[in-house]
C-alpha positions, 0 to 999 in steps of 0.5 A: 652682364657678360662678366656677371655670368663669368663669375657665376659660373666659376662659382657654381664649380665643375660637375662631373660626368656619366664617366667619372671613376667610382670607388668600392667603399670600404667593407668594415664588416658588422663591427664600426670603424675606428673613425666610427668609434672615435665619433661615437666617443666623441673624445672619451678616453677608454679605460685602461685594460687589466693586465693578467696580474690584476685580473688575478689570472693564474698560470696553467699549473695554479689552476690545475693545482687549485682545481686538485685541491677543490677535488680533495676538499669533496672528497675529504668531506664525503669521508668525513661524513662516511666515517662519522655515521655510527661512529664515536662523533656521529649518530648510531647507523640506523638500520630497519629490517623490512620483510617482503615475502609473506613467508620470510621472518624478519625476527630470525634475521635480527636473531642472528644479528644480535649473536654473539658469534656475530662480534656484536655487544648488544647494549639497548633492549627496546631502544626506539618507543613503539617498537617492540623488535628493537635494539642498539649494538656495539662492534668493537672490532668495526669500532661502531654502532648500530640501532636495529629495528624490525618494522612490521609492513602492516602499517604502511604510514609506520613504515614509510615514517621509517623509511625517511629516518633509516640510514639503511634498509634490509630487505628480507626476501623469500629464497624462491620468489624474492617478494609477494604482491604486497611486497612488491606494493611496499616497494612501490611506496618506498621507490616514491618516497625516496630510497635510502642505502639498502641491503638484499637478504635471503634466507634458506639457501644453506638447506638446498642441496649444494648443486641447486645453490648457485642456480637458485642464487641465479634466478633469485637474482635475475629477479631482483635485477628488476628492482635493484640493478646493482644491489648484491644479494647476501645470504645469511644462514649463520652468524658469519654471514651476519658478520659479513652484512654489518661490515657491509652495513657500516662501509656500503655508501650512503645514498644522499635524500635531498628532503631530509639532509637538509633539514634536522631530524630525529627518530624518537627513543623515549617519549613522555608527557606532562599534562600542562597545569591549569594555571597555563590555561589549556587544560591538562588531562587525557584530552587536554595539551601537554609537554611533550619530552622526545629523545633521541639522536640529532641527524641531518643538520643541526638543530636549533632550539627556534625552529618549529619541530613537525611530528609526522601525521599530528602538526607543528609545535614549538620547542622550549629547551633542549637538553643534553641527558648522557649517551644511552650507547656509547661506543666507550662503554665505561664512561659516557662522553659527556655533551658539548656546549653549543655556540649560543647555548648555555649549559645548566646542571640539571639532577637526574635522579638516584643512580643517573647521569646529571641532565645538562640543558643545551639551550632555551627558547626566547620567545621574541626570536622563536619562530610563529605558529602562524600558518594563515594570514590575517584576514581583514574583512573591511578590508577594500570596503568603503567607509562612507556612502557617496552622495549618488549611492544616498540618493538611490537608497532614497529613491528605492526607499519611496518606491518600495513595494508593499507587501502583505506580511503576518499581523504584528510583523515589525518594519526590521522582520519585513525586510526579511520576507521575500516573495516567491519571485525573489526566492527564485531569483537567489536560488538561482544565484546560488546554484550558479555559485555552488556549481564549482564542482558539478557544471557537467549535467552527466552527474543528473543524467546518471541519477536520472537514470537511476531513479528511474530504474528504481521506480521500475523495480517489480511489486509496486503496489498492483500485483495481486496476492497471488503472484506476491505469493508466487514471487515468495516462492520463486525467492525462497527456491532461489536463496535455498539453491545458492552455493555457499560460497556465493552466501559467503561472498555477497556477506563482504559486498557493500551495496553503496559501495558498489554503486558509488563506484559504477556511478564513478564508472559511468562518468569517468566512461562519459568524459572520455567519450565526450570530453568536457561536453555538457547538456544546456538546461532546459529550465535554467537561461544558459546566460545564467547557468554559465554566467561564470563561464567566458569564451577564449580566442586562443587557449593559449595566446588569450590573455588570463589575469591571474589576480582577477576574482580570486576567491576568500582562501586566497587571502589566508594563504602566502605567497613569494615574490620568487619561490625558487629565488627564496628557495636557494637562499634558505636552502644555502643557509641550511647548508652553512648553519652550524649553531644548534645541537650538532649531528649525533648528540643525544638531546631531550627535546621539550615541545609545548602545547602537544595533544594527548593524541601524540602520545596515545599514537606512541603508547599504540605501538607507532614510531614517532619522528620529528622534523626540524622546519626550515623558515616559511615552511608552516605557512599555507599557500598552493602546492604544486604536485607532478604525479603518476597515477599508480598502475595497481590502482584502476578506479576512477580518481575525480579531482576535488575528491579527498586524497591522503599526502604523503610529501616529504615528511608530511602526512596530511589530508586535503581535496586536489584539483588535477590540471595537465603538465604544460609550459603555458601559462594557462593549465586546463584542469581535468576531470579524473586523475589520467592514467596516461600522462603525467598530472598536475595536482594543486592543492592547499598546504604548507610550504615546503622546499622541494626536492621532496617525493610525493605519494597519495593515497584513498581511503576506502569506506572501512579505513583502507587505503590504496595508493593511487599515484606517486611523484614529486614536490613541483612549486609553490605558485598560487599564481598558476591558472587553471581552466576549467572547460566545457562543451556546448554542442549544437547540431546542424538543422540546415547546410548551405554553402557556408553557412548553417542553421544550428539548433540543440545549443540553445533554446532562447534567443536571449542565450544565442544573443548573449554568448554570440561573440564566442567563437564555434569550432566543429568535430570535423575542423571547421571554424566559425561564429553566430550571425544572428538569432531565428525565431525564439526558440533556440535556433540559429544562423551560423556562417562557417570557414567552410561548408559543413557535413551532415554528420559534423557537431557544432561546439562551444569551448567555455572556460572559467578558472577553479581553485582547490577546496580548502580541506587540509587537515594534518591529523592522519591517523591509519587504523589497523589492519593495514592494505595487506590482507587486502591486496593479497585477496585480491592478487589471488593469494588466498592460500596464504590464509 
């Protein structure tokens, strides 16, 4: 036994003791050890590192020799593109004269241009369709060429189409006061749009006295210093001035517009139109479709025979050929250069008539490899239906079939005709879901408040049947003595007053007043359950951390509408083909574009006196989906701009009408829509549209009762996203009965105890901070227990945030035409300006 236990102890070994020596592990910091990494690789052999050689690294000197050469490449590239505007490769330096002052005259400017003395030849009388003030010039001495155009501001839509095609402004200013009202509105417009090279003038400056010359040069330019910070003034009084202005026209750098140097574009010098056969089936004639023939010079980019054309405020076409006719503007004035054959195109000899150069055709469409003019989706409405009933379904119509209610209908109605009468109780019933359906715009009940009260002011009025003859006649006098000791003036100013206008307006007043001294708040009806009313409506934990589904009851619209997986992964893509796109007829040829199917509309537009622009289109972009829009609202407009109300866009090229809904600028992922357009904050505007690939500058517009339009905010092209949800909310409002210590007696939020019941799990939240929920329903009429995180103040009011999301109405139409007059006469009567009339 002994030896046993002997043996058993040497086997259990020694155990140290409380004294035994421990040492400081090893500190390998947060990277492993190399034990670590052996285990963790478990025998894995590494892969042998790169060496500088086949990393392709280069020495200190390379690269700084290759980033020299990459520097010189842009440069020599923004020289070429410098050197060739207005030269013998490119198209003519396009230049519009625009006069700000209501004073100034910018036909004497382009009289002292087209000067002899001026070293120009001037070649092109009427050289743009529509414009009558406008001609194209040749310098010699400068060996280039230019196309002048004298743009009247009247029409704002003209002007601002000019605008997007110039290579240079010429703003004509007053020597005095360097712009009027109106002149300072046109500027506005143009700053939104995107403003290209420019050039300030004044004129008048020779006739002041010599020592008043240099302080009226100062103080005409501290006032353009505003405006244009960097901008020199030029005086032009005699034709060495003007010679001065071309040579600072034709070497000044030009300012890059990102909306219309990545697309092809052209300012339309001769237009006519062929009425289509009517063997083509659409019918020529004055209201019928035609082909349209546009010439004019390539800018931007080249353009491609496949591509849909857009002219501005009439649509999108299709192109079937493009011809190359010879140069109306040489730079050698003794032959025209004759056209180069494109890429992919074939060229064909075309007669050009007695005494003509021949026309020679660049390219023809292949209508398999055009692009659509599809703009909606195809909507299938089966689609999601069920093709067969289930068994269950069958055997609830059977049961409803036998327990179906008889009714007494008209003798000799059939069984089909009695499943249309309804009774008067069913006729309530969908009354009452429609209204709930169609009160997308209006579920605030300030709206029949503010009617409420005018009708009954209107039932107030005097002379309402019981007066007697007497005092109608004494009232007759009382006018009579009243309209005969008016001024004239005041008969004169209540002539131009619209009467509906005016109260639409202050019924527009009224609310935009309303929501901003109660913000969202609405009224619970009265006649109406509020579960029924608000049945669209939920309540949200959180407005910003609560879930929101967005594909979740989208309406029928959104099934016309497209949508990118990743808009801005798309928009790189077919932006950097655009950059890289060298097939087509190239920048500065002059081609005869054939656009098919075009109304007779366009061309009544152009024989009215309006320039005509087309726009090549990038892919996708005739396609229909949700614009986004970040604007500012305009500081000149102060009337009250409600979301949904009809505006007219100016985005990029495009010129359209539709009814935006407004939401606030956040990062979230849920947008709370506003009312009216804040003029305090940036807004985010939503609206159905075609596509378009920003950057792109934005301008929208009111068309009052009589055409007039005001420009009401200006901004830019945000994302094409239907995904992005807005919320629309309201406000129920309750106020306290009783107060106890932490909890209350609520009443005024509703009047039934099936409304307290269903909206019960909706949180409450007071003016004061306090937040808390429903406990239980008292009595029937609307009263109820509500326990708070606090104890309540008599004065506090007790709310309820509801929400439910809204799209915009689909009202585009890309038909937008102005009548003249334009804004002008307008805004200067109401900048106090009547001396000018």
């Amino acid at each position: 036994m002994a030896k046993m236990a002997a043996n058993g102890e040497k086997q259990q070994g020694h155990r140290p003791g409380i004294y035994k020596q421990k040492n400081k592990a090893h500190k390998n910091g947060r990277h492993r050890t190399k034990g670590e990494i052996e285990r963790d690789n478990k025998g894995r052999v590494s892969v042998t590192a790169l060496t500088k050689k086949q990393r392709k690294e280069q020495k200190k000197m390379d690269r700084r020799h290759k980033a020299n050469q990459l520097r010189q490449n842009k440069k020599d590239m923004v020289l070429t593109e410098k050197r060739r505007l207005g030269s013998r490769d490119g198209p003519p330096h396009l230049v519009a004269v625009v006069s700000l002052h209501a004073s100034v005259d910018a036909g004497a400017i382009t009289k002292l241009l087209r000067g002899e003395d001026a070293g120009g030849i001037v070649h092109q009388e009427r050289c743009v369709t529509g414009i009558s003030d406008s001609f194209g010039m040749i310098l010699p001495r400068f060996k280039q060429r230019f196309m002048f155009v004298s743009q009247s501001t009247a029409d704002m839509h003209s002007l601002l189409d000019v605008a997007k095609i110039a290579d240079s402004l010429v703003f004509v200013l007053d020597s005095t006061e360097a712009w009027d009202s109106y002149g300072e509105y046109c500027l506005s417009c143009l700053f939104a749009q995107g403003l290209p090279s420019h050039a300030l003038v004044c004129q008048g400056v020779s006739d002041l006295p010599v020592k008043k010359r240099v302080e009226s040069r100062r103080a005409l330019s501290k006032i353009t210093e505003i405006r244009f910070p960097d901008a020199r003034l030029f005086p032009l009084d005699s034709e060495q001035d003007a010679t001065l202005l071309l040579r600072h026209l034709g070497t000044q750098r030009q300012r890059k517009l990102g909306f219309r140097s990545r697309r092809s574009h052209l300012l339309a010098q001769h237009v006519t139109f062929t009425p289509n056969s009517p063997a083509e089936g659409t019918g020529g004639g004055p209201t019928g479709l035609g082909t349209l023939c546009v010439s004019g010079y390539v800018r931007g980019r080249p353009l491609r025979v496949d591509r849909l054309v857009h002219i501005s405020g009439h649509g999108d076409f299709q192109l079937s050929q493009i011809d190359a006719p010879s140069d109306p503007l040489p730079l050698n004035l003794t032959a025209a250069r004759p056209a180069k054959s494109s890429k992919t195109g074939d060229i064909d000899m075309m007669d050009g008539g007695e005494g003509e150069a021949p026309v020679r055709m660049l390219m023809k469409a292949d209508p398999k490899s055009r692009e659509s003019l599809q703009a909606e989706a195809e909507v299938d409405p089966m689609d999601g239906e069920q093709t067969w009933p289930t068994e269950t379904e069958l055997l609830e119509a059977e049961e409803a079939r036998k327990n179906k209610r008889v009714m007494k209908v008209p003798k000799g109605t059939s069984d089909y005709q009695a499943t249309w009468i309804v009774d008067e109780d069913g006729e309530e019933n969908g009354d009452m879901d429609e209204e709930s359906s169609d009160n997308d715009d209006d579920d605030d009940m300030l709206d029949e408040a503010m009617e409420g009260e005018d009708e009954e002011t209107n039932s107030q009025e005097p002379g309402s049947g019981c007066a007697s003859e007497e005092e109608e006649e004494e009232e007759e006098e009382e006018e009579e003595l009243c309209t005969t000791g008016r001024t004239g003036a005041d008969q004169r100013y209540d002539e131009h007053i619209d009467e509906a206008a005016e109260e639409e307006g202050l019924k527009r007043y009224r609310e935009a007043r309303a929501n901003e001294m109660f913000p969202d708040e609405v009224d619970t009806p009265l006649d109406v359950a509020a579960r029924i009313r608000f049945q669209r409506y939920r309540g949200l934990k959180s407005f910003r951390a609560s879930p929101w589904d967005p594909m979740e009851n989208l309406p029928l619209n959104y099934s016309r509408i497209f949508q990118f997986q990743s808009f801005e992964r798309t928009r790189r893509h077919i932006l950097a083909e655009a950059a890289a796109e060298e097939e087509g007829a190239m920048v500065g040829w002059y081609v005869t574009l054939h656009i098919i199917d075009v109304p007779f509309s366009v061309m009544e537009s152009v024989q009215s006196g309006r320039p005509l622009t087309l726009v090549s289109l990038l892919p996708h972009e005739q396609k229909m989906s949700v614009m986004h829009l970040l604007v500012r609202r305009h500081p000149s407009n102060t009337e009250p701009i409600k979301s949904k109300e009809e505006l007219v866009f100016h985005c990029g090229f495009r010129r359209f009408r539709a009814s935006p809904i407004f939401s606030q600028h956040t990062s979230a992922d849920k947008h709370k829509m506003e009312r009216f357009l804040r003029p305090d904050a940036p807004t985010v505007v939503s609206v159905y549209a075609p596509i378009t690939f920003n950057p792109a500058g934005v301008l929208l517009f009111k068309q009052r009762n009589d055409g007039i339009q005001d420009l009401v905010a200006t901004g830019s092209l945000l994302s094409c996203d239907p995904q992005r949800v807005v919320l629309k909310r309201i406000v129920l409002s309750g106020h306290p009965f009783k107060i106890n210590r932490r909890s209350a007696v609520v009443r005024y939020m509703f009047f039934n105890r099936d409304d307290i019941m269903w909206f019960k799990p909706v949180e409450l939240r007071t003016k004061w901070g306090r937040r808390g929920h429903i406990k239980e329903a008292l009595g029937t009429h609307g009263h109820m227990k509500c326990v708070f995180d606090n104890q309540l103040r008599s004065q506090d009011t007790i709310l309820m945030n509801l929400y439910k999301r809204v799209y915009p109405r689909w009202t585009y139409d890309p038909y937008v035409s102005l009548p003249l007059p334009w804004v002008k006469r307008e805004i200067t009567v109401e900048m106090d300006d009547l001396d000018m009339e």
